[in-house]
C-alpha positions in Angstrom: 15.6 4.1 -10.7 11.9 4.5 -10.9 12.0 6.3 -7.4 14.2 8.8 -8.9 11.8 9.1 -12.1 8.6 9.9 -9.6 11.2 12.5 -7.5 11.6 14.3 -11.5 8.8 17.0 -10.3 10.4 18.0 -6.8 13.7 18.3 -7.9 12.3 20.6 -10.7 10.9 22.8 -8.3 13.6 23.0 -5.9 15.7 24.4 -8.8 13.0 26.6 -10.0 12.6 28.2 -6.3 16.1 28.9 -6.6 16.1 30.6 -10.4 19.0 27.9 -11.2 17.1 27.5 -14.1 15.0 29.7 -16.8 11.7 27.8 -17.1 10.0 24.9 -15.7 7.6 22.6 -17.1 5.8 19.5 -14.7 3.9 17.1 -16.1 2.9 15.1 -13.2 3.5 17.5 -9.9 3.8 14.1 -7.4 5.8 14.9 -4.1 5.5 18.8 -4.7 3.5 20.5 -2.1 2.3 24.0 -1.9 4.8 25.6 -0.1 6.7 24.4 -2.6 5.0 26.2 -5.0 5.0 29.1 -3.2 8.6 29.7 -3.2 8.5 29.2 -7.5 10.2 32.2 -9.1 10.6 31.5 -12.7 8.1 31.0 -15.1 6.4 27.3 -14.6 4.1 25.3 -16.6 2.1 22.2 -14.9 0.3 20.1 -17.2 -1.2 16.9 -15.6 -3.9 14.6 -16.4 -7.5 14.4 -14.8 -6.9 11.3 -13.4 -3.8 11.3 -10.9 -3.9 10.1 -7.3 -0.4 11.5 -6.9 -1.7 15.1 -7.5 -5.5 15.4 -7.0 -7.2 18.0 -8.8 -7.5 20.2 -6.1 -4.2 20.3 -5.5 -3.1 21.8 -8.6 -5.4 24.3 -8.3 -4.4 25.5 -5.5 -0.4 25.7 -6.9 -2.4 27.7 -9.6 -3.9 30.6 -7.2 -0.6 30.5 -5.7 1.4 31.3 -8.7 -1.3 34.2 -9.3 -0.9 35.8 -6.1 2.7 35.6 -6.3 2.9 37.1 -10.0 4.5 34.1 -11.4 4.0 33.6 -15.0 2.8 30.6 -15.0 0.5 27.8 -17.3 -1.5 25.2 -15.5 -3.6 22.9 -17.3 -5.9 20.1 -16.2 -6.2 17.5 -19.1 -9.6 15.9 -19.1 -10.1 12.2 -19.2 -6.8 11.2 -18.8 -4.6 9.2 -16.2 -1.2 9.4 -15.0 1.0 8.7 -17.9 -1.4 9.9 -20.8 1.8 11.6 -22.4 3.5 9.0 -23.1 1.3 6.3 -22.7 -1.9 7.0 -24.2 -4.1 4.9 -26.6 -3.3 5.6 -30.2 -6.9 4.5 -31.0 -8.4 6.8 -28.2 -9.0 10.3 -30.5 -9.2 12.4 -27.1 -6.0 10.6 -25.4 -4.2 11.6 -28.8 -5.3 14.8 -28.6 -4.1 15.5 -25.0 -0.4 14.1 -25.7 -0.4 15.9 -28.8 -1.1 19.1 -27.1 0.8 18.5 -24.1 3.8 18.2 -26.8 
């Protein structure tokens, strides 16, 4: 089951690249590459925290520029400070973890 749960992004993106559905919102982009991506044609948001060896950084900048070039309208945010998770399982004592899930909400 927790397979499946990880697979969650992919499968999102294969139905986006589609248009079987309207909008699409990642939270962690693990297993999506940027061909992937690149074949998007509904509007996509990809949230995902700082710290995330499943999707480094400089990956989800690059599905960014791609979703530019290809007119996508699209939202991708990098949440500082975080790790993997920080959604659902961040610190309710940690005011900047709060913050993050709250606006990722």
């Amino acid at each position: 089951m927790i397979y499946i749960f990880f697979q969650i992004a992919k499968v999102v993106v294969e139905l986006a690249k589609e248009a079987e559905i309207q909008v699409a919102a990642l939270l962690h982009p693990s297993f999506v590459t940027l061909d992937d991506i690149k074949g998007v044609k509904i509007p996509i948001g990809i949230l995902r925290a700082e710290i995330d060896q499943r999707s480094p950084p400089e990956v989800v900048i690059e599905f960014e520029a791609a979703l530019v070039t290809n007119k996508v309208n699209s939202f991708v945010k990098i949440y500082p400070g975080v790790a993997h998770g920080w959604t659902v399982g961040y610190k309710d004592d940690n005011e900047a973890e709060v913050k993050c899930a709250e606006e990722a909400h």
